[in-house]
SEKELO-105260 format. One record per residue (C-alpha): y, x, z; residue number from 1. Coordinates in nm, 2 decimals, decimal comma, padded with zeros to 4 digits. Layout:
      py      px      pz    k
       Y       X       Z  NUM
...
***
This chain:
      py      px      pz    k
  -01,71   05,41  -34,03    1
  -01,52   05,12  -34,16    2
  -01,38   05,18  -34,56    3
  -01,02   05,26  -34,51    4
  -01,02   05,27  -34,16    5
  -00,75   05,53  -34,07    6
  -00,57   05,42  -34,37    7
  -00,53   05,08  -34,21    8
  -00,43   05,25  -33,88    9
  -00,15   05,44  -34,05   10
  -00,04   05,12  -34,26   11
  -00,03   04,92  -33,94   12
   00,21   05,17  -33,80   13
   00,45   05,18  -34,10   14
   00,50   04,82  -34,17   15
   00,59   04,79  -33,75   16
   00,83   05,06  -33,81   17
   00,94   04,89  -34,11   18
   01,01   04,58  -33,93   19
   01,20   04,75  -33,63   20
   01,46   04,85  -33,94   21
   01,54   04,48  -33,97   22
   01,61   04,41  -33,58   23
   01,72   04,74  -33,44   24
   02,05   04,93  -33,57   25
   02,04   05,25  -33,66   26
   02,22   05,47  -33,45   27
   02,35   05,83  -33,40   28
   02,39   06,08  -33,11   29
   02,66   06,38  -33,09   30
   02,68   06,57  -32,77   31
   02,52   06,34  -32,55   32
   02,71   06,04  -32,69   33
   02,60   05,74  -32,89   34
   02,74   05,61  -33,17   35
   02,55   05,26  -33,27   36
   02,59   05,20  -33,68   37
   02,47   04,93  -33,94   38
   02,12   04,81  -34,01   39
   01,92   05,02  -34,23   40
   01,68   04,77  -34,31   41
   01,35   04,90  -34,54   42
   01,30   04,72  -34,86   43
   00,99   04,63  -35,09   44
   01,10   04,94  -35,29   45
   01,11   05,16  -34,98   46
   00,72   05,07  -34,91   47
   00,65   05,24  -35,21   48
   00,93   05,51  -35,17   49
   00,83   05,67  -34,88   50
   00,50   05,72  -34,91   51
   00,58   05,91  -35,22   52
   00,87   06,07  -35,06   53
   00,61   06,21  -34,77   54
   00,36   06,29  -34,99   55
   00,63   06,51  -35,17   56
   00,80   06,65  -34,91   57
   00,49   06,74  -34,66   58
   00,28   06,82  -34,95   59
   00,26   07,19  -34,80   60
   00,00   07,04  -34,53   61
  -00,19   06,86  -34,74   62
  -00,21   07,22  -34,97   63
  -00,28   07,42  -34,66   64
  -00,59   07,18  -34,61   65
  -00,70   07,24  -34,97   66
  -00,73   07,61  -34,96   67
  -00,87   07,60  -34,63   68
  -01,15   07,35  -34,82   69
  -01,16   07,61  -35,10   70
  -01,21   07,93  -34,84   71
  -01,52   07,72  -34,64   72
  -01,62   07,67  -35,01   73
  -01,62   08,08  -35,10   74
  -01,76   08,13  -34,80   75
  -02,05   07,93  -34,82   76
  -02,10   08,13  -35,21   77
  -02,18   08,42  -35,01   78
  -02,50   08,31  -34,84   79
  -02,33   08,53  -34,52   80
  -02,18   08,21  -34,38   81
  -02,50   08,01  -34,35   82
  -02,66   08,31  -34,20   83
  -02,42   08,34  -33,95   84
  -02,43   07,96  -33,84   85
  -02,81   07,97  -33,82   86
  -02,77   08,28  -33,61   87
  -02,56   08,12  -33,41   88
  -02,74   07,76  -33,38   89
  -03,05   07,95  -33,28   90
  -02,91   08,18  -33,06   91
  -02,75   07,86  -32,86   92
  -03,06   07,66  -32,89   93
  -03,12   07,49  -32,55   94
  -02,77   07,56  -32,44   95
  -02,55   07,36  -32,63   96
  -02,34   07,31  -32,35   97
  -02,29   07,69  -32,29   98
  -02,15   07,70  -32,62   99
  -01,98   07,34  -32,61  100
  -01,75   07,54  -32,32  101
  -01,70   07,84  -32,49  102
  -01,54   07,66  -32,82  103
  -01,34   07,45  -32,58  104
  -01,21   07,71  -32,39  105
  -01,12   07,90  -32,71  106
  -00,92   07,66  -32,85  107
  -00,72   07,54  -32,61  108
  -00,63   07,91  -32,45  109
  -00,54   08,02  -32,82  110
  -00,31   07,71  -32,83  111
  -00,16   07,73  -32,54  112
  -00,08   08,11  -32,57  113
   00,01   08,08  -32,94  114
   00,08   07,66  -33,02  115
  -00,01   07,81  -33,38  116
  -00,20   07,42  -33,46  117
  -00,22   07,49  -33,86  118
  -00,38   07,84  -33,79  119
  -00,63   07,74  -33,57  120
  -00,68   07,46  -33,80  121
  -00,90   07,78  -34,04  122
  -01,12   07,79  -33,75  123
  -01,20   07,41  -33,72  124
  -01,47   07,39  -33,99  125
  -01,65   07,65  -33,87  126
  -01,72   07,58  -33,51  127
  -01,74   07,21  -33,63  128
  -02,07   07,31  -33,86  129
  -02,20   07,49  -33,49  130
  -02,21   07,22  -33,26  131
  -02,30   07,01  -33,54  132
  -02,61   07,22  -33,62  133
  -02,69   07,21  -33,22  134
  -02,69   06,86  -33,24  135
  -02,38   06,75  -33,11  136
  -02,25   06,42  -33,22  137
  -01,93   06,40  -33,46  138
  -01,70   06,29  -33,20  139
  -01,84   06,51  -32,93  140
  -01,80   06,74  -33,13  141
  -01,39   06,67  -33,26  142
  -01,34   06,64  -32,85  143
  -01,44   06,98  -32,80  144
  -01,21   07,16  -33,14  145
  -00,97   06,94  -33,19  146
  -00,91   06,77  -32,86  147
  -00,92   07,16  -32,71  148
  -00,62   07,21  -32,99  149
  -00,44   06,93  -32,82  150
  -00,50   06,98  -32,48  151
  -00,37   07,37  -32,58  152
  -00,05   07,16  -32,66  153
   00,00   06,98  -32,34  154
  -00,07   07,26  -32,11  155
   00,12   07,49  -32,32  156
   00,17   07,80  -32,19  157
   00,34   08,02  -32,43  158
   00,29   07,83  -32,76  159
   00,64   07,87  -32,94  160
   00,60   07,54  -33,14  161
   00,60   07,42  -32,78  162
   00,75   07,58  -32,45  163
   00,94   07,83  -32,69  164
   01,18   07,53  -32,86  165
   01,21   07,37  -32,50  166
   01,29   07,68  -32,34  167
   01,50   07,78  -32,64  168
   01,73   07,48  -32,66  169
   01,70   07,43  -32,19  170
   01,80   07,80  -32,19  171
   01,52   07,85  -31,95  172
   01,30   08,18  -31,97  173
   00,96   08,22  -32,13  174
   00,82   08,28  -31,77  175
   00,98   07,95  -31,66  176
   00,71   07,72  -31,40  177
   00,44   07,98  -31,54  178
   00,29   07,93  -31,23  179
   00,27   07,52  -31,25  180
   00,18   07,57  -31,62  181
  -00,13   07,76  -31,56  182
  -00,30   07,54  -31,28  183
  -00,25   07,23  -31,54  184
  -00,44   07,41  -31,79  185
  -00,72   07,49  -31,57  186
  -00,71   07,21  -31,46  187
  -00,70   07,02  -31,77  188
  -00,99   07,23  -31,96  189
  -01,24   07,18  -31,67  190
  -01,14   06,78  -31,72  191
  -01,23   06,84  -32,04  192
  -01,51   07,02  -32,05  193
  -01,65   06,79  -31,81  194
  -01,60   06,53  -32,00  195
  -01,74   06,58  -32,32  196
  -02,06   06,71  -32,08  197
  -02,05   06,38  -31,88  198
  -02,01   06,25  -32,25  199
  -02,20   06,47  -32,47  200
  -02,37   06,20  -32,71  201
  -02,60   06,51  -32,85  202
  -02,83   06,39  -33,15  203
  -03,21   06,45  -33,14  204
  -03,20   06,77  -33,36  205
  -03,54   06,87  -33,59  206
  -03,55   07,21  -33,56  207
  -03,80   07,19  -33,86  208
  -03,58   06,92  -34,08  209
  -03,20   07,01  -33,96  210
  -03,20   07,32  -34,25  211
  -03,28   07,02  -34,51  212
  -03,19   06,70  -34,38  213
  -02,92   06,76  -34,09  214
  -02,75   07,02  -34,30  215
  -02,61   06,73  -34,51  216
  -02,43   06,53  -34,27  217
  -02,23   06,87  -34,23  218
  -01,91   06,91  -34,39  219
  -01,83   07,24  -34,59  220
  -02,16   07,41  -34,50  221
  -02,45   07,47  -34,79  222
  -02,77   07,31  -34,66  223
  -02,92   07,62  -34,75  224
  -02,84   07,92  -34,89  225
  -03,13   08,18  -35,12  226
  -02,87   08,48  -35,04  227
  -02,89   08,61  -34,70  228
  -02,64   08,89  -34,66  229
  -02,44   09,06  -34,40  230
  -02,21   08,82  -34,22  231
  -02,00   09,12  -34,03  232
  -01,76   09,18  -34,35  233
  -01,69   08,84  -34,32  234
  -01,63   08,81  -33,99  235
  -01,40   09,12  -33,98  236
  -01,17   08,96  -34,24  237
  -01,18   08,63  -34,10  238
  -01,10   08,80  -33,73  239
  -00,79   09,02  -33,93  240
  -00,65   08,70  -34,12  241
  -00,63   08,52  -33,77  242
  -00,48   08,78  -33,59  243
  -00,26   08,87  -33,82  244
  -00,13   08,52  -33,92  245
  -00,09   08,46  -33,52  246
   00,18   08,75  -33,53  247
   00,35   08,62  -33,87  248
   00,37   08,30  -33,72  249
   00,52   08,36  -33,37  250
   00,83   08,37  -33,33  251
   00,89   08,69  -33,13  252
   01,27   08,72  -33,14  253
   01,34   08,45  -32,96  254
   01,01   08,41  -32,75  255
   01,02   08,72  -32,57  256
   01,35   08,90  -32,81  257
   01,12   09,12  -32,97  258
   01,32   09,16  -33,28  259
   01,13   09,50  -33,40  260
   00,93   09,28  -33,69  261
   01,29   09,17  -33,84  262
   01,41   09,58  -33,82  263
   01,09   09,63  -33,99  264
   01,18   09,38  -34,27  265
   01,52   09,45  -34,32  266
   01,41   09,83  -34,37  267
   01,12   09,77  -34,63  268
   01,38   09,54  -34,87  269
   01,62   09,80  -34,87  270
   01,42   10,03  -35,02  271
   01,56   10,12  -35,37  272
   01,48   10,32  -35,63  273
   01,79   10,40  -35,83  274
   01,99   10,05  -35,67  275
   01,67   09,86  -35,74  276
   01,53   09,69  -35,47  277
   01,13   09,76  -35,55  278
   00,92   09,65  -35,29  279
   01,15   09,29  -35,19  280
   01,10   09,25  -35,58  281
   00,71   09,38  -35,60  282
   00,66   09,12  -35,31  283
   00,86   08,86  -35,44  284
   01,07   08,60  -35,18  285
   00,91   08,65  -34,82  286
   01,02   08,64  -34,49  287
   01,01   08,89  -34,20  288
   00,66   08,87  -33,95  289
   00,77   08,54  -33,68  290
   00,95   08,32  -33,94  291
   00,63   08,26  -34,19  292
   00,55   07,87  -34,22  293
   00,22   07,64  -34,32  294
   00,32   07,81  -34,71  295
   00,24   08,14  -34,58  296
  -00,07   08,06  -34,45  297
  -00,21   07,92  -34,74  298
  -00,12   08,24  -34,99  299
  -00,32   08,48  -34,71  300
  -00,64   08,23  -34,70  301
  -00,61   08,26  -35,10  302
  -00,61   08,62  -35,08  303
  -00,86   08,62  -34,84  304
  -01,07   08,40  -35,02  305
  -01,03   08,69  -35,32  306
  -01,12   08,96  -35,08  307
  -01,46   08,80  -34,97  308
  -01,57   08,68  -35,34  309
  -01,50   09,12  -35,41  310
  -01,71   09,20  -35,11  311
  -01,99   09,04  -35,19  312
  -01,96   09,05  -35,58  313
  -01,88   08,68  -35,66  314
  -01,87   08,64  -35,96  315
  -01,49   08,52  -36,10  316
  -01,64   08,16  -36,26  317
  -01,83   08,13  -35,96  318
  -01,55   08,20  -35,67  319
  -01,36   07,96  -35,90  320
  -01,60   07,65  -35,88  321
  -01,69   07,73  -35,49  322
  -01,31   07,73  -35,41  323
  -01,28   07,40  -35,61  324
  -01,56   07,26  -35,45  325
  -01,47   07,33  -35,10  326
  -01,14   07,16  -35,16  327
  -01,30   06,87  -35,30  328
  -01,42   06,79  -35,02  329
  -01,13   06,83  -34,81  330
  -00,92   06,62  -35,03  331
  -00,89   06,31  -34,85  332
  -00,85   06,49  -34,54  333
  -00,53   06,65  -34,70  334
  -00,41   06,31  -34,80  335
  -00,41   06,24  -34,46  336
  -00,26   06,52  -34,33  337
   00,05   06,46  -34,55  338
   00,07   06,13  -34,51  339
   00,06   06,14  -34,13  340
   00,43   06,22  -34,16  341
   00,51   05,88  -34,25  342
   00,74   05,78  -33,95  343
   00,90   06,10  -33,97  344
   01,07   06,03  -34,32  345
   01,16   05,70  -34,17  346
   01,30   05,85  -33,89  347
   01,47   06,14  -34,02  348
   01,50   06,07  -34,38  349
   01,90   05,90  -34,35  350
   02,12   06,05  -34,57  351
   02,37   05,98  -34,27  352
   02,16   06,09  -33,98  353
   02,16   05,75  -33,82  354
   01,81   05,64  -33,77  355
   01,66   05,36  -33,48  356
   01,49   05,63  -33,30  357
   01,82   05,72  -33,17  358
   01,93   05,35  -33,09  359
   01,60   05,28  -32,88  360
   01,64   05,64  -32,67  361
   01,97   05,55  -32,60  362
   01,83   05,20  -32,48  363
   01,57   05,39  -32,27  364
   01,81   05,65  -32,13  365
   02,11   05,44  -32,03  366
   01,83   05,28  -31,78  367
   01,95   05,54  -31,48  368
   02,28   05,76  -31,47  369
   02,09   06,03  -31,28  370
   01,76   06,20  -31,40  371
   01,46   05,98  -31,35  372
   01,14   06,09  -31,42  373
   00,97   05,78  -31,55  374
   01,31   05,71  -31,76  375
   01,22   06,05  -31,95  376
   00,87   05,97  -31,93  377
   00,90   05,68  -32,13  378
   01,14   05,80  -32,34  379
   00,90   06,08  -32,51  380
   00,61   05,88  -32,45  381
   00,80   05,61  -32,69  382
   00,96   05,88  -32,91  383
   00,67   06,01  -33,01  384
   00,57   05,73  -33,16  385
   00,85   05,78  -33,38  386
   00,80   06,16  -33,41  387
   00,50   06,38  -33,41  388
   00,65   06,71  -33,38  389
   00,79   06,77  -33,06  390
   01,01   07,04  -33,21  391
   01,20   06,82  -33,40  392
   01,19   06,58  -33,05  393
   01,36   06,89  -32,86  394
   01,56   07,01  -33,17  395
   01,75   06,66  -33,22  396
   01,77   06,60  -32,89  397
   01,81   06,86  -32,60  398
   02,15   06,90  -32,60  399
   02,17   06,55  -32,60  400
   01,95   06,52  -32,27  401
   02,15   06,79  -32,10  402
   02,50   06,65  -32,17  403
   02,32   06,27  -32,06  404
   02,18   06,49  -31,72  405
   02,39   06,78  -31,64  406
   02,17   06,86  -31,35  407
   02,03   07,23  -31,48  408
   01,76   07,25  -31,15  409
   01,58   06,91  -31,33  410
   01,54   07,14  -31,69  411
   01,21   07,29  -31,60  412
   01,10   06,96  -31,52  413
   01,23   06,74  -31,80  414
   01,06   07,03  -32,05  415
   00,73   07,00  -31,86  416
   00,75   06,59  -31,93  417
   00,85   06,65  -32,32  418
   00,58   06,88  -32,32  419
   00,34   06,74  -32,15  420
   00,37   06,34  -32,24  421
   00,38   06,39  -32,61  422
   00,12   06,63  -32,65  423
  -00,14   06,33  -32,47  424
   00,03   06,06  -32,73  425
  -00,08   06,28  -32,99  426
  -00,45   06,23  -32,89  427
  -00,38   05,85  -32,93  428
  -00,20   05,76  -33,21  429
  -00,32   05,81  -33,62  430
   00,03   05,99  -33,74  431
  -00,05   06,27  -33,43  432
  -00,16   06,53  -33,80  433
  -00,45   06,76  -33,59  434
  -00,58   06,41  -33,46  435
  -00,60   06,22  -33,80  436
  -00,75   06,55  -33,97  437
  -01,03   06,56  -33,73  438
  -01,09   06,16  -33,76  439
  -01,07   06,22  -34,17  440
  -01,31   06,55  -34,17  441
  -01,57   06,44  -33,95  442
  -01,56   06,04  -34,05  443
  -01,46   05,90  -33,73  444
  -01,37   05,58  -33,69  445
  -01,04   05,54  -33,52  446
  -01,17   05,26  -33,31  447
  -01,44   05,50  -33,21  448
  -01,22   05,73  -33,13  449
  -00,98   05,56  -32,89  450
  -01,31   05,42  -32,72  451
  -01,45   05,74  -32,63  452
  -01,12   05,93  -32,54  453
  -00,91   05,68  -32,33  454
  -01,03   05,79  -32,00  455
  -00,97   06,15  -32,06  456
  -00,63   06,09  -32,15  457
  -00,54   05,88  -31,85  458
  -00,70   06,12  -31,62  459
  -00,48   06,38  -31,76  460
  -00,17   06,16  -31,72  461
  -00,22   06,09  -31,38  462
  -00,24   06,50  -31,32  463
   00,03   06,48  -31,52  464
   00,21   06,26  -31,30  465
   00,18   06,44  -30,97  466
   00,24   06,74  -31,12  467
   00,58   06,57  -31,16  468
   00,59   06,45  -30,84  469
   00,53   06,75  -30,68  470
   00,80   06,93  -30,90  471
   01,03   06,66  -30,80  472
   01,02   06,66  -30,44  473
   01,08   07,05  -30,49  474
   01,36   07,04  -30,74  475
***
């Protein structure tokens, strides 16, 4: 991989942006209408501010990439870890594409039920140092995690980070197109799994050497370890710290109107003991199970990572230099996970609210009076250029879309598009966050990348596209 290569990528990206700011007015939108405004041109200071200003205010990614760095680095400490993965490489020894399917298949079902991206992250290195060990080829082997993440995302079925904000702000139920949304995933996975078997790119493994020499080339797994101990304590805590950080993070009340974890909170912080509040001020500041955020996750890894150095009697100093190694290694990873947000501190970072993403939707949208498929098509596609979340896509701009298109039947089809259309931009572009953490963990080049994965994308487009076309006809 080319020095700098994703850095490049990203700087490329910015300095376009930063031109548009000079040619295109910034502009704002309020129920459906536009309001064009003044230039908001970026100066030489505003190179250097916003960089800073990202790094500042998404620094909570680039943390949450650190501990998980830190908790690969306990883990390894134990000698349980590498046990585990060499039970596992040997085990799937002559079927690497049995287990190629399976990791697939598990990540993009948990994303699609869940669209918890940073949670699954935990599980990335550990699957990663699997195929790796069976001889899978780096970016076979980001196709089949992180690609299975993002496919997850377009073929969401009940990911709240997805469906759950368009359904939200479309006033559609959680059940909406279920139906539709299930025969794309299938659909999608056995794409994908085909691909990355039509496409493997396996390595010549030396079942002999791979313990000394092929054990390097794998990020945050000991080449060897002298301690072989029970791997099942770890995998029970690891299997309750995913499990129970899908439930903090999924927003229950509104995805289903569970509201029974909020009753729960709102009863443990008004216990008092003579007026005082004890266990909201034992616990500190927290939030009730469905609201917690990337912060949250970070402080359970942590005391996960102090629960596994107690069970298998880590020494403090020890746990201490593992954890610091791990994270070590992760570090320019986390750079790039923060930085990734560049565009979106462009984009949203007005102190009026005025920014050119608006101008340029309004451009794209004032195309057709009446709901156009290809018109909203392009509008995502391009806006996600600009933004790589599409909840803040949906949040800014769904009550904007149904004021431009009143037409309520065209909802579950204009959420399906959002949906669908950014979650494939994110396998293209460097500021898509899961996409440029795979590239920066594994050391592929981004030129590499778009190489391999540019067929898969456009065969999921045009699946994409008559699902649309199918939904249309129907609407």
């Amino acid at each position: 991989m080319k020095k700098h290569n994703l850095l490049k990528a990203l700087g490329i990206i910015f300095l376009i942006v930063a031109f548009l700011t000079w040619i295109i007015p910034a502009g704002t939108y309020s129920n459906g209408t536009f309001t064009s405004g003044d230039y908001s041109p970026l100066g030489l200071l505003d190179l250097v501010r916003i960089p800073l200003s990202t790094l500042t205010n998404y620094a909570a990614f680039g943390i949450l990439v650190l501990v998980i760095g830190g908790f690969y680095g306990v883990l390894n400490k134990t000698g349980a870890y590498t046990k585990l993965i060499d039970k596992l490489s040997t085990r799937y020894h002559g079927k690497e594409k049995k287990f190629a399917f399976i990791t697939i298949v598990f990540f993009a079902l948990l994303s699609s039920l869940t669209g918890l991206n940073f949670v699954l992250l935990i599980l990335v290195p550990f699957f990663v140092a699997v195929l790796l060990s069976l001889g899978f080829s780096k970016i076979s082997t980001l196709m089949s995690t992180i690609g299975a993440i993002l496919v997850g995302n377009v073929a969401s079925i009940y990911g709240f980070n997805v469906v759950g904000y368009i359904n939200y702000y479309f006033g559609l139920d959680m059940n909406n197109g279920i139906f539709t949304k299930v025969i794309l995933f299938i659909i999608l996975v056995f794409l994908l799994a085909m691909y990355v078997s039509k496409h493997n790119m396996l390595v010549t493994v030396d079942k002999k050497n791979s313990k000394e020499e092929g054990r390097t080339s794998i990020p945050l797994l000991e080449s060897e370890s002298k301690e072989k101990k029970n791997y099942w304590p770890l995998l029970i805590i690891g299997g309750l710290v995913i499990a129970f950080l899908c439930v903090a993070l999924y927003n229950w009340k509104y995805a289903i109107n569970y509201d029974g974890f909020e009753n729960l909170y709102e009863t443990l912080v008004s216990v008092e003991i003579k007026d005082f509040p004890i266990i909201k001020n034992i616990l500190g500041s927290f939030n009730p199970l469905g609201y917690w955020t990337v912060s949250e996750i970070s402080i359970i890894l942590v005391i996960a990572t102090l629960i596994i150095g107690w069970l298998y009697s880590i020494k403090w100093h020890d746990l201490i230099d593992s954890f610091m190694k791990g994270a070590k290694e992760v570090l320019p990873t986390a750079f790039f996970v923060t930085i990734a947000n560049i565009i979106m501190v462009i984009t949203f970072g007005s102190s009026t609210g005025a920014s050119i993403f608006y101008t340029i939707s309004d451009y794209i949208l004032s195309i057709t009076e009446n709901f156009n498929v290809v018109v909203v098509s392009l509008f995502t596609g391009i806006g996600s250029l600009f933004v790589n979340d599409l909840a803040y896509i949906v949040n800014y701009m769904a009550n904007n879309l149904m004021m431009i298109y009143a037409d309520s039947a065209a909802y579950p089809l204009m959420g399906l598009i959002l949906q669908t259309i950014h979650g494939l931009i994110m396998f293209l572009i460097p500021t898509s966050v899961l996409l440029i953490a795979g590239l920066s963990y594994l050391k592929v080049s981004y030129k590499e990348w778009i190489k391999y994965v540019w067929k898969y994308v456009l065969e999921a487009f045009l699946v994409c596209v008559l699902i649309f076309i199918i939904m249309f006809l129907f609407m």
